[in-house]
Structure formats: C-alpha cells, structure tokens
N, C-alpha and C positions, 0 to 999 in steps of 0.2 A: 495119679497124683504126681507120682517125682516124675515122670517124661514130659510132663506138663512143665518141670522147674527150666531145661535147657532153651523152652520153647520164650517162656515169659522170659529169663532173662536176655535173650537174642530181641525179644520185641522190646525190652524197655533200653539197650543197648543201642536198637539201631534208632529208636526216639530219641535217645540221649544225643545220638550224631546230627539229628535229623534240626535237633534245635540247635544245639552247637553250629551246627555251619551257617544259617542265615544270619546275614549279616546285620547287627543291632536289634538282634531278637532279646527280648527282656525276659531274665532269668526270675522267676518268684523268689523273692525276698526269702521266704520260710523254708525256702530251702537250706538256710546256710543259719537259718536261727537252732534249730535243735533239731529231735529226733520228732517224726512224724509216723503216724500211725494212717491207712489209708483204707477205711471201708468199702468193697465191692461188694457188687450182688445182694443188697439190703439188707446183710447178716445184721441179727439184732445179737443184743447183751453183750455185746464186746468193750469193755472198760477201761480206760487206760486210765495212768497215774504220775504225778509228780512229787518232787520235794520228799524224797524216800529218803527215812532213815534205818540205820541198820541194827537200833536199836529201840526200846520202848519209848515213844516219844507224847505230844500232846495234838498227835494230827487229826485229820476225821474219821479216815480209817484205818484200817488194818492190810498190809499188802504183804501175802507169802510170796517169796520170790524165791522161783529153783534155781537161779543163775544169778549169784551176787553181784560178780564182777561184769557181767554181760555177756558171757563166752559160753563155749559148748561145754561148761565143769558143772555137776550137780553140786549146789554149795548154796543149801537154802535160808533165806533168812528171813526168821517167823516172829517179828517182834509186833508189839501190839501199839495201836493208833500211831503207824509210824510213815503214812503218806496220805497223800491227797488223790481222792480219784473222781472221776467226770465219767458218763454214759458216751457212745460214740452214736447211740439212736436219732436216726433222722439226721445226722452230720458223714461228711464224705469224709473229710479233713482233720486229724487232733490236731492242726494247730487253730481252727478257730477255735478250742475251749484251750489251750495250753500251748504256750509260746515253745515248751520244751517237753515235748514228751517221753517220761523216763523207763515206763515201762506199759503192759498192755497182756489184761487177760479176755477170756469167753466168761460170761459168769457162770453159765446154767450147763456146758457142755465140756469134755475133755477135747485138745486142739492138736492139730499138727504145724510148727513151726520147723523152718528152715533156714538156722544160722549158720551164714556164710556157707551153704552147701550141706552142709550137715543136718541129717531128719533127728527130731527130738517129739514123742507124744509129749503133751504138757496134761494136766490133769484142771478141769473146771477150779475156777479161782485161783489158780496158780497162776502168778506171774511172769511172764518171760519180761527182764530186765535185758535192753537197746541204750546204745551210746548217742550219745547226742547228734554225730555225722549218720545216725542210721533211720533209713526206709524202712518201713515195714508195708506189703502188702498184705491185704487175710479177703481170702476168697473163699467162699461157698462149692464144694466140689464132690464128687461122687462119693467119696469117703468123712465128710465133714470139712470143717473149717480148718483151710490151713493158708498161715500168716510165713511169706518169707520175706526176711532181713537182707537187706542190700545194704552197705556201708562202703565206707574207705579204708577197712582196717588190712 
C-alpha cells in the first residue's frame, strides 16, 4: 500500500506536466470548482457528502466526521441530520452528483486514507472531511480501500 503512494504520486505529477505543457490543452472546469472524490477499480459503497454542518441540523443525513477541520487532528463531529450525502455507485466522478465535494466515507468497510502523506485507518461510516482544492483518489488494493488526498495546502 504506502510504496504504491511515491509511485502514484510521480505518475499523477508527471500527468500533471504532461497536460500543462501542451499548448492550449483545456483544463476541466471541475477542477477548480471544489473538492472531488475519484472512484477506481469499481469500489462500490463509497459515499460522499456536502453542506456539512457541525451541528444538529435539518439535513438528510447524518455524517460522523473524524477530521473536522480537514487535517491529519482526530476532532470528531457527531452531530445528527447534519449533511447531505449521494452514493459514488456506477459514477467515476463526485462532481457529477455534487459541484463541491466536502467529505467522503466507505459505508460497509473500515478505509485507509492518505492526507497529505500521512496514513490514517478510518473506521466504516466515518467521514474523512477534504478542502475544497482537494483530490481524492480511493482505490481497491491488497489490503482494502485506500483513498489519497492531493491538495494545494
């Protein structure tokens, strides 16, 4: 799993260059609208969610989230109907269900995330909460599903 993180970040870095240098190559829009969740390997039950609040609100559902502020700090918040969430099933992209995607669990299985270089297990329905400039990959791999965050931070 982590020897795999230097490899994929080298391959989405020298893509990154690869589109950058041609010349009047069109950049996708959604890149620069929010945060984006990106399905590999036809992982199913993977969730993502918007319009999070930190408190008991009137939303549809309920999102535990172990990283409030979106950083590597355990600092959960367990409030009830307090986001909006959508299925990533049969979609590559969360931004065709959500212009801004604000956070992103597994429903049925515990995950491994990787913010900003740092391994965190996440625990089935737990939330990993992402900043609006951030990537998320989650791929299918020898040891389960694990989603890394790429950002500008």
């Amino acid at each position: 799993m982590r020897n795999r993180t230097r490899l994929r970040i080298a391959v989405i870095a020298l893509g990154a260059c690869a589109v950058g240098g041609i010349a009047g190559a069109a950049i996708p829009a959604y890149a620069w609208v929010g945060g984006d969740v990106i399905r590999h390997d036809s992982i199913q039950n993977l969730v993502i969610a918007k319009d999070i609040q930190f408190t008991n609100g009137s939303k549809g559902s309920t999102c535990r989230i172990w990283n409030r502020n979106g950083g590597n700090t355990w600092n959960y918040v367990n409030a009830s109907n307090n986001c909006t969430t959508a299925s990533m099933n049969g979609r590559t992209y969360s931004w065709t269900v959500f212009n801004d995607t604000d956070a992103f669990t597994m429903q049925y299985e515990a995950y491994w995330v990787n913010l900003y270089g740092s391994w965190r297990r996440v625990a089935a329905n737990d939330y990993t909460r992402i900043h609006s400039d951030d990537n998320v990959h989650c791929y299918r791999e020898s040891d389960g599903v694990n989603c890394y965050v790429e950002g500008w931070h």
